[in-house]
N, C-alpha and C positions, 0 to 999 in steps of 0.2 A: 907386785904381788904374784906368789906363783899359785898354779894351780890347787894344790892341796887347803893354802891359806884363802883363796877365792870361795871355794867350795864351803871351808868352815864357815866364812863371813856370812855365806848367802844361808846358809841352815840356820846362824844366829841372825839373822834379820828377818827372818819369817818365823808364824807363828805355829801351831802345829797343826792348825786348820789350814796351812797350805797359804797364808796372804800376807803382804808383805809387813814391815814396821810402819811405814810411811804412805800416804796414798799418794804424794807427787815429792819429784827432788826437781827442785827449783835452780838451772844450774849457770853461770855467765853470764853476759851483757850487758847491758846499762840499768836507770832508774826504772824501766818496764818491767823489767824480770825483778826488783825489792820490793816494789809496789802489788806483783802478781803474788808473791809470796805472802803479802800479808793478806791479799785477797782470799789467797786460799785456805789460808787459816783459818778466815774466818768462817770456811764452809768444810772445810775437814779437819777431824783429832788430829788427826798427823801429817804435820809438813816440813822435809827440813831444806835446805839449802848449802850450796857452795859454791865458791868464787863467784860472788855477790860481789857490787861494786861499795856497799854499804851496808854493814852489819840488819840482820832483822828481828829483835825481839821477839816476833809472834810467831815464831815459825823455829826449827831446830839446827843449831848450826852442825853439818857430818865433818869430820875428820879427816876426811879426803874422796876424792873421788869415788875411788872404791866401796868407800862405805855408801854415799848418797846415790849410785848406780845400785848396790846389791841389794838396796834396802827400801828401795820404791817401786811400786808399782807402773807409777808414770814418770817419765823426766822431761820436764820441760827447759830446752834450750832457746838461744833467744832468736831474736832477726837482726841481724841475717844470723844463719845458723853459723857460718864460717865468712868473713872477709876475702881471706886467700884458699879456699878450697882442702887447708892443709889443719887450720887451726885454727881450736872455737873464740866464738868472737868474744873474748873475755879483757880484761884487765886490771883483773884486782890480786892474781897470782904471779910469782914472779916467775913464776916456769909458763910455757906454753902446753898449752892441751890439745894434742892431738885429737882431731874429731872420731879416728878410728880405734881410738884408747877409750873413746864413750863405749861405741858397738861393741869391742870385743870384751867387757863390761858385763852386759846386757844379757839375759838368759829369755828362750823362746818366749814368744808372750808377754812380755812387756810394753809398753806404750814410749816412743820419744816424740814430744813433738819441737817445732823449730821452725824458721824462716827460711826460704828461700834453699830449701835443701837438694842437693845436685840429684842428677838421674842417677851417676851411678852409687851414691851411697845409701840413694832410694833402693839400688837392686842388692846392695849386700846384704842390708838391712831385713829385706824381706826375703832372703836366701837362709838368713838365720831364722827366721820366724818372728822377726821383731816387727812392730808396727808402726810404721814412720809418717805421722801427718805433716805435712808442708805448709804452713796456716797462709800462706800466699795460696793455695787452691781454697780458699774462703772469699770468694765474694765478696761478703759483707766486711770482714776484717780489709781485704786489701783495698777496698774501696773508704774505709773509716782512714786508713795508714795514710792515703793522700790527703783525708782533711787536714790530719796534723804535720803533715809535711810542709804543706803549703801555708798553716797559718807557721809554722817553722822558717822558713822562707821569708818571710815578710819580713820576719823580727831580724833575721841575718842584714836583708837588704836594709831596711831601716836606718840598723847599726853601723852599718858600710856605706850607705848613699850619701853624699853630703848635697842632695838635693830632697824637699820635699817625694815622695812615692807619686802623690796625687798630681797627673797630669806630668807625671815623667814617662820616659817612650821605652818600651821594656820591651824584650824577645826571650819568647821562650822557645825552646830549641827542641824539639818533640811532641807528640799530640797523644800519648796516650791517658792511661786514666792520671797519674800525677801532671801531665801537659795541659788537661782538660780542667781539672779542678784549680790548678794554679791560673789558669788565664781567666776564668770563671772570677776568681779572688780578686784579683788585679781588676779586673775590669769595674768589678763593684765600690771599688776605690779610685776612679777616676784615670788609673792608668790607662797609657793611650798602646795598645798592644798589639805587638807583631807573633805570627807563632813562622817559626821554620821546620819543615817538615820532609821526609821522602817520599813516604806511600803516597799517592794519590787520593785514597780514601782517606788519610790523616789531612791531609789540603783541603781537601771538600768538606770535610767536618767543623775543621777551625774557622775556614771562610763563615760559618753563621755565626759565628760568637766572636771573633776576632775584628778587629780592627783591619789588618791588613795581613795577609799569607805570604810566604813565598819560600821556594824550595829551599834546599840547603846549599848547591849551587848558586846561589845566587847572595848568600851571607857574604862573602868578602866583601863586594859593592857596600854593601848596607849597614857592615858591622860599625859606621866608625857613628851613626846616628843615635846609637840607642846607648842609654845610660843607667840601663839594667841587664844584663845577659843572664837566662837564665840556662842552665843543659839538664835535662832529663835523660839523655841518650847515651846509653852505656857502651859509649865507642869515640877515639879524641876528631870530635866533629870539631873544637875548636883548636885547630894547627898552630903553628907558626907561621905561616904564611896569614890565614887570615886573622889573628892575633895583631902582626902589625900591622895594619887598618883599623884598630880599635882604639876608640877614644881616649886620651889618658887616665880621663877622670869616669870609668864610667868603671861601674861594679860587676867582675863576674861571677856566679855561684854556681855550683854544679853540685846538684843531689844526684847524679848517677850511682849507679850500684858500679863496684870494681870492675874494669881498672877507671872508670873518669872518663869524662870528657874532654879535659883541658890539657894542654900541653903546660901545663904549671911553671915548667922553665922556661918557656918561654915567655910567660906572663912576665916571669920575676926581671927578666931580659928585658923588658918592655916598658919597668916599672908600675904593672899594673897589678890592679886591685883583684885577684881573682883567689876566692876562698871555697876548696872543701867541705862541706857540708853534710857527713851523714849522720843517720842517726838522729836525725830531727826530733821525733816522735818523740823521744827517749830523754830529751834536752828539754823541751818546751810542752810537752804535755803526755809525761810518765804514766800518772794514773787515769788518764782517762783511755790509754793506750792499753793499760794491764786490764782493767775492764772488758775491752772490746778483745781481745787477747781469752781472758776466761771465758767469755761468752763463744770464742770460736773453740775450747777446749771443751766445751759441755754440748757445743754440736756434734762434734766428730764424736764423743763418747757415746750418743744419742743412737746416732748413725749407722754405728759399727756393731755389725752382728759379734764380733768376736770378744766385746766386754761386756 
């Protein structure tokens, strides 16, 4: 779209009191962002959406990017906002969308919000006068996102373990808040649980909830005992080298955020069980995720002197 057509578009999307057609454009990602859309519906006149992974009834479908950018007030993208830094995290279009074909979209004064959004598309964003929320600086969301990761988790291993859960020996490979909620889960279930950690303050924390600690140094010795592996740790903690020390039959899963933790070819080298997993939230519990989602969208709106 070139400029002249841009300019028409955004004059035909606003009303002559200066506000937009739409008050949110709902825009990528999984069943969180179909489910948020109908959420929103159900609290504003006007909501529309695109490149949804599922058509939404209550809510208006736009005609292209273009139109669902010029023609909202807010745009909500999803979690993570980009996968590879380059491209929104979408796949119900057959082209890719540039995350910076959103921004340059976007006119002063608009709202984007989205997951896990880099620093520097925070500073372009805010170079243009746009207002970019990261619903990862939400507390209360990023802290809701582990519960449903972890009961995500379960259902993965479950699927994959060809041992009962209860009173099988599981490592989880990081301590932070998704280390801490998943060991927390497991342990309520009779798992017998190891956490592998760096910091020192992540060791000393897991040591009171845990079963047993030990660094990550010290995983190759230990990998072939456990028959659950889990990685939190967005960096490939599990190699090659200590890949082969791992059990044949034992399950690995890695929620990591890109690139992973697993050396994947090596696994497949190894013939082992080791599965990808993101996006949990969005697989195993959509709407209760778009919930805690609009609830961190009517905070920041609260918050913000500028709406």
């Amino acid at each position: 779209m070139n400029v002249s057509h841009a300019n028409a578009a955004s004059h035909t999307a606003r009303s002559q009191e200066g506000s937009f057609r739409y008050s949110y454009a709902v825009i990528g990602g999984d069943l969180r962002q179909v489910y948020l859309a109908e959420e929103l519906a159900k609290m504003y006149p006007a909501v529309c959406h695109y490149a949804l992974c599922q058509p939404v009834s209550a809510a208006a479908g736009a005609s292209s990017l273009e139109e669902a950018c010029h023609s909202s007030a807010g745009i909500v993208c999803p979690i993570p906002f980009s996968k590879d830094g380059i491209f929104l995290n979408q796949n119900s279009t057959k082209e890719n969308i540039p995350i910076d074909s959103i921004l340059s979209l976007l006119y002063p004064g608009q709202r984007l919000y989205a997951g896990c959004i880099a620093s520097a598309f925070q500073q372009k964003a805010q170079e243009k006068g746009i207002a970019a929320f990261d619903f990862m600086q939400d507390q209360r969301l990023s802290h809701f996102n582990t519960i449903a990761t972890a009961e995500g988790i379960l259902c993965e291993a479950i699927q994959a373990c060809p041992k009962n859960l209860r009173q099988s020996r599981c490592a989880v490979l990081g301590y932070g808040k998704c280390g801490r909620t998943l060991t927390d889960l497991l342990k309520r279930i009779y798992c017998f649980v190891t956490v592998a950690a760096a910091p020192e303050e992540e060791l000393a924390q897991a040591a009171v909830f845990a079963d047993n600690v030990i660094s990550l140094e010290q995983l190759t010795d230990a990998i072939f005992q456990y028959d659950v592996i889990i990685n939190t740790i967005p960096a490939v903690i599990l190699t090659k080298e200590i890949l082969r020390q791992a059990n044949p039959r034992s399950v690995i899963l890695d929620i990591a955020s890109y690139p992973g933790g697993v050396d994947f070819a090596a696994a497949r080298e190894y013939s082992l069980t080791a599965l990808s997993c993101p996006g949990l939230p969005g697989r195993y519990a959509p709407l209760s995720s778009a919930k805690a989602i609009l609830a961190s969208i009517q905070t920041f709106e609260r918050s913000s002197p500028c709406l």
